[in-house]
Backbone as CSV, one residue per row, in Angstrom:
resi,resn,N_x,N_y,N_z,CA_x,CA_y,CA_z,C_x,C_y,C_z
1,UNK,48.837,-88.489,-20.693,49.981,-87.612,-20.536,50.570,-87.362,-21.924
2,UNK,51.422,-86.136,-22.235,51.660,-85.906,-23.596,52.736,-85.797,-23.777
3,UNK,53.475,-86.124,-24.588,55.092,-85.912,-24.438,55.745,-84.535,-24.052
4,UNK,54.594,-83.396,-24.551,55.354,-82.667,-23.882,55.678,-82.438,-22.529
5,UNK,55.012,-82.481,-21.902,55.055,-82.756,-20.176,55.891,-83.998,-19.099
6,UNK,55.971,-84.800,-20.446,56.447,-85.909,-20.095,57.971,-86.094,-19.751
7,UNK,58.429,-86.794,-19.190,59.929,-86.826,-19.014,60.659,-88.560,-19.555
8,UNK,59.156,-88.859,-20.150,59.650,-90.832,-20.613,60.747,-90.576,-21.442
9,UNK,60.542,-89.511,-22.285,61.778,-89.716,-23.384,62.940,-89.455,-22.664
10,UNK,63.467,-88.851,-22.149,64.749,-88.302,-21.588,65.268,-89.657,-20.239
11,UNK,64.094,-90.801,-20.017,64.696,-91.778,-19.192,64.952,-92.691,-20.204
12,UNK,64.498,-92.723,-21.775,64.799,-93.887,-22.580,66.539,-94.157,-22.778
13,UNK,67.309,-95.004,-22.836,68.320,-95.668,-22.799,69.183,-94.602,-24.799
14,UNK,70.125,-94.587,-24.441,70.972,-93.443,-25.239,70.562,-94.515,-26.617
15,UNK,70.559,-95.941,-26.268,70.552,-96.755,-27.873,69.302,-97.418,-28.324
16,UNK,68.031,-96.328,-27.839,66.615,-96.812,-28.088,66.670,-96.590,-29.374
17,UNK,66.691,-96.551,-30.362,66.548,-96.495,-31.671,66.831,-97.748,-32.090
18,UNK,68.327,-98.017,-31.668,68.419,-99.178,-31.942,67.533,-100.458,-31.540
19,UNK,67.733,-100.095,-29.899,66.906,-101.302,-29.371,65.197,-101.531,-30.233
20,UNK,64.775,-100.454,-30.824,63.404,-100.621,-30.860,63.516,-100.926,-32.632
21,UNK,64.722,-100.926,-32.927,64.683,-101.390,-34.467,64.896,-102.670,-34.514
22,UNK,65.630,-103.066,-33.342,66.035,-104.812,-33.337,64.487,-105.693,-33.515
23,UNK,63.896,-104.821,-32.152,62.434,-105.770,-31.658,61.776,-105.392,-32.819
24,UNK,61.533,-104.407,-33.966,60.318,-104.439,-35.011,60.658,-105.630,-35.408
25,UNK,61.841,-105.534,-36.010,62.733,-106.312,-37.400,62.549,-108.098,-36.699
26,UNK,62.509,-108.035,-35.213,62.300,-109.527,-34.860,61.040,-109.783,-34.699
27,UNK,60.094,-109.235,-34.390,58.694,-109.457,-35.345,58.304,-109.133,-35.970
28,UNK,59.366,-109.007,-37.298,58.876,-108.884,-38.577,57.580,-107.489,-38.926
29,UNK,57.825,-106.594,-37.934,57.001,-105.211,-38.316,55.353,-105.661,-37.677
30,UNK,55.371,-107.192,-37.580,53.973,-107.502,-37.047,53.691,-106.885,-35.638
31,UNK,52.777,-106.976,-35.277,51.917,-106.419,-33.461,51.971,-107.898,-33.116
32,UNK,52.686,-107.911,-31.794,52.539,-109.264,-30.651,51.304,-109.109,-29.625
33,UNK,50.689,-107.903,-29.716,49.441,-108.459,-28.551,48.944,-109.348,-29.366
34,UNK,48.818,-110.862,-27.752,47.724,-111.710,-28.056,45.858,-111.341,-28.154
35,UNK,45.303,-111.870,-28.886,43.693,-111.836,-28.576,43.790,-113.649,-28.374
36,UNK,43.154,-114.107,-27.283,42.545,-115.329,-27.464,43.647,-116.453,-28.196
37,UNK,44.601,-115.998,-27.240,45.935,-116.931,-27.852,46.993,-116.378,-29.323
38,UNK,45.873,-115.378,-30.044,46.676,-115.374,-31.342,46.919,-114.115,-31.478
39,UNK,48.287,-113.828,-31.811,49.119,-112.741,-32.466,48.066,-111.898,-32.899
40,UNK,48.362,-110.296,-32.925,47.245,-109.974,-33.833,47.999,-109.434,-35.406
41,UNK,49.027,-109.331,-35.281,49.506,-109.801,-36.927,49.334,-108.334,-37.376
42,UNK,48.838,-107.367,-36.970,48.431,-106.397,-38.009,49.935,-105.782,-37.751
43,UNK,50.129,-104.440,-39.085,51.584,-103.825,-39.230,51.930,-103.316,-37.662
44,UNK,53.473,-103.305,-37.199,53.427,-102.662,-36.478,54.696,-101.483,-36.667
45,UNK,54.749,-100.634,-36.206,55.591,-99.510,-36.125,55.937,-99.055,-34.775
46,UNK,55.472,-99.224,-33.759,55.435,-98.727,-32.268,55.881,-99.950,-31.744
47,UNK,57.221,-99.876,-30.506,57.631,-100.903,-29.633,56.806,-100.388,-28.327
48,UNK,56.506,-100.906,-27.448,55.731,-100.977,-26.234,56.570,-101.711,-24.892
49,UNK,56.457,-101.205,-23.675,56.925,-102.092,-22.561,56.302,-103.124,-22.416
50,UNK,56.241,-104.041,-22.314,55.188,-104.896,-21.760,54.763,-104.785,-20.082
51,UNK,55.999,-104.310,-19.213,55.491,-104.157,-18.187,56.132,-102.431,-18.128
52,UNK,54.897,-101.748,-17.507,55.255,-100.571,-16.834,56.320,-100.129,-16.573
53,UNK,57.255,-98.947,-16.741,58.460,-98.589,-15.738,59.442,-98.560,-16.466
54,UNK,60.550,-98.225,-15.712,61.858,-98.324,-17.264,62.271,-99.482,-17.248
55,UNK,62.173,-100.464,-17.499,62.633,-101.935,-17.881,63.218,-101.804,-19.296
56,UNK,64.105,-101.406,-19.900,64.160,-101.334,-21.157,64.193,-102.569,-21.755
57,UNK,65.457,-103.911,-21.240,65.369,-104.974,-21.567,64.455,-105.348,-22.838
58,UNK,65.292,-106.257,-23.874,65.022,-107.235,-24.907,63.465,-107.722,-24.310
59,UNK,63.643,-108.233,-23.024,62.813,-109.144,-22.934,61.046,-108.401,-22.459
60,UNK,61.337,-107.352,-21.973,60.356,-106.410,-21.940,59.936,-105.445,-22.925
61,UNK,59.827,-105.974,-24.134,60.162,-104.729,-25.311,59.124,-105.322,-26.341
62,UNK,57.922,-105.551,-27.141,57.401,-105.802,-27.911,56.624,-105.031,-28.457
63,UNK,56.724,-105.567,-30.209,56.160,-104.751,-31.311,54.689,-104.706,-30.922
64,UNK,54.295,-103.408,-31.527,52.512,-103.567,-30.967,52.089,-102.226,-32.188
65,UNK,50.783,-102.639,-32.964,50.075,-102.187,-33.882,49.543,-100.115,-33.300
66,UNK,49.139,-99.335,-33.755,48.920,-98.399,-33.099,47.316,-98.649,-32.445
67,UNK,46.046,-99.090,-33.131,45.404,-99.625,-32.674,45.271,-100.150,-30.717
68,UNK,46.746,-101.085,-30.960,46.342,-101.859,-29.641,46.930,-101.034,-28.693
69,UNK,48.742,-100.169,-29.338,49.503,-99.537,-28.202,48.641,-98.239,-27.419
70,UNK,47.569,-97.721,-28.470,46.269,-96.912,-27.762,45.590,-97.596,-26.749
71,UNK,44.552,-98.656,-27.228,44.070,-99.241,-26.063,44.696,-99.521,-24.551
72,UNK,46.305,-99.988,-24.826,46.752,-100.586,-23.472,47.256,-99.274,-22.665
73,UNK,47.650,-98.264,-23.504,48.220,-97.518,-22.668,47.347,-96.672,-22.089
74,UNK,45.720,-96.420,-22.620,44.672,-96.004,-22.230,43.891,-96.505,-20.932
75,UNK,44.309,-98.084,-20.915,43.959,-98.818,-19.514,44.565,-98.907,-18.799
76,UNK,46.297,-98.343,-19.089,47.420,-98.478,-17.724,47.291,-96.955,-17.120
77,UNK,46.687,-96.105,-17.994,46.699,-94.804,-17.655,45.036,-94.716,-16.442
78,UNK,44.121,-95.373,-17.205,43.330,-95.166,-16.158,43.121,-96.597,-14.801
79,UNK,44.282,-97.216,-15.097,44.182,-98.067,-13.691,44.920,-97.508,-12.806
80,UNK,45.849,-96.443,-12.894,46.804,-95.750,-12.326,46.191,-93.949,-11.835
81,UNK,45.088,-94.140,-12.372,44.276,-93.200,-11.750,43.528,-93.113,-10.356
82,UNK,43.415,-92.180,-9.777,43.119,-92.780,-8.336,41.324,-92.463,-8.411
83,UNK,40.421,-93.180,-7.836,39.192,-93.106,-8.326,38.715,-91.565,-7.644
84,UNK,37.629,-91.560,-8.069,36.803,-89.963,-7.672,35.656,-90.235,-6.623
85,UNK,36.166,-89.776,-5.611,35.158,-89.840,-4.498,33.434,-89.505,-5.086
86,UNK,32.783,-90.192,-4.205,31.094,-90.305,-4.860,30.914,-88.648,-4.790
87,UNK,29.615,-88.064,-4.922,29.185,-86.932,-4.512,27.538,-88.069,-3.980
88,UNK,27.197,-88.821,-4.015,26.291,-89.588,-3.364,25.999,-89.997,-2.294
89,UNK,24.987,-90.174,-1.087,24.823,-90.222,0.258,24.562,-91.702,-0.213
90,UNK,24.647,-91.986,1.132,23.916,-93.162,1.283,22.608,-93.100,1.564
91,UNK,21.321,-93.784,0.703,20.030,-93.775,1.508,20.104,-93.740,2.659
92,UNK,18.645,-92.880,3.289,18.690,-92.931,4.813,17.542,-93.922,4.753
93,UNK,17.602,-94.681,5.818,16.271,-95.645,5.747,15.053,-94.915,6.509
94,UNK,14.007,-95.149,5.897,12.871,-94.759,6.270,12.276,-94.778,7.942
95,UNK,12.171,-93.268,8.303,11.857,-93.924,9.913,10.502,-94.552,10.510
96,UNK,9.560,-94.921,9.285,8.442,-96.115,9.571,8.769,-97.108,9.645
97,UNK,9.948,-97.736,8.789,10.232,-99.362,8.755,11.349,-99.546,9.582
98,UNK,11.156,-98.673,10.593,11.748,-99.380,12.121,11.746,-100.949,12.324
């Protein structure tokens, strides 16, 4: 989805600037997705929900690298996709091996 179409910005909270300057500055500009337990440390510039939805909350709010905020929002976008019916039959079974 693209911002222009989008309506996320206009539900963000009147003091997101702020809020999303607090959370860089408290991890230090670093990215909090874990890999395998560990921080991934690289710069970050982009705050992220951690969970879906408007939760704005402190506690739902972490720094994330552009790298990773692509990946996750690429997998919340297609788990939220509804799947595509087959165009495939099912084999018919053979009418010798009755």
């Amino acid at each position: 989805m693209s911002w222009e179409t989008s309506d996320r910005r206009a539900r963000l909270p009147r003091d997101w600037p702020v809020r999303r300057q607090r959370v860089l500055r408290a991890a230090s500009y670093r990215c909090q997705i874990k890999a395998h337990g560990i921080p991934c440390g690289e710069p970050a510039a982009e705050v992220d929900h951690i969970e879906r939805g408007d939760d704005h909350s402190y506690e739902n709010l972490q720094a994330i690298c552009r790298w990773h905020h692509a990946r996750k929002t690429a997998a919340e976008a297609a788990a939220a996709r509804k799947p595509r019916p087959t165009q495939r039959r099912e084999p018919e079974r053979h009418p010798g091996l009755a």
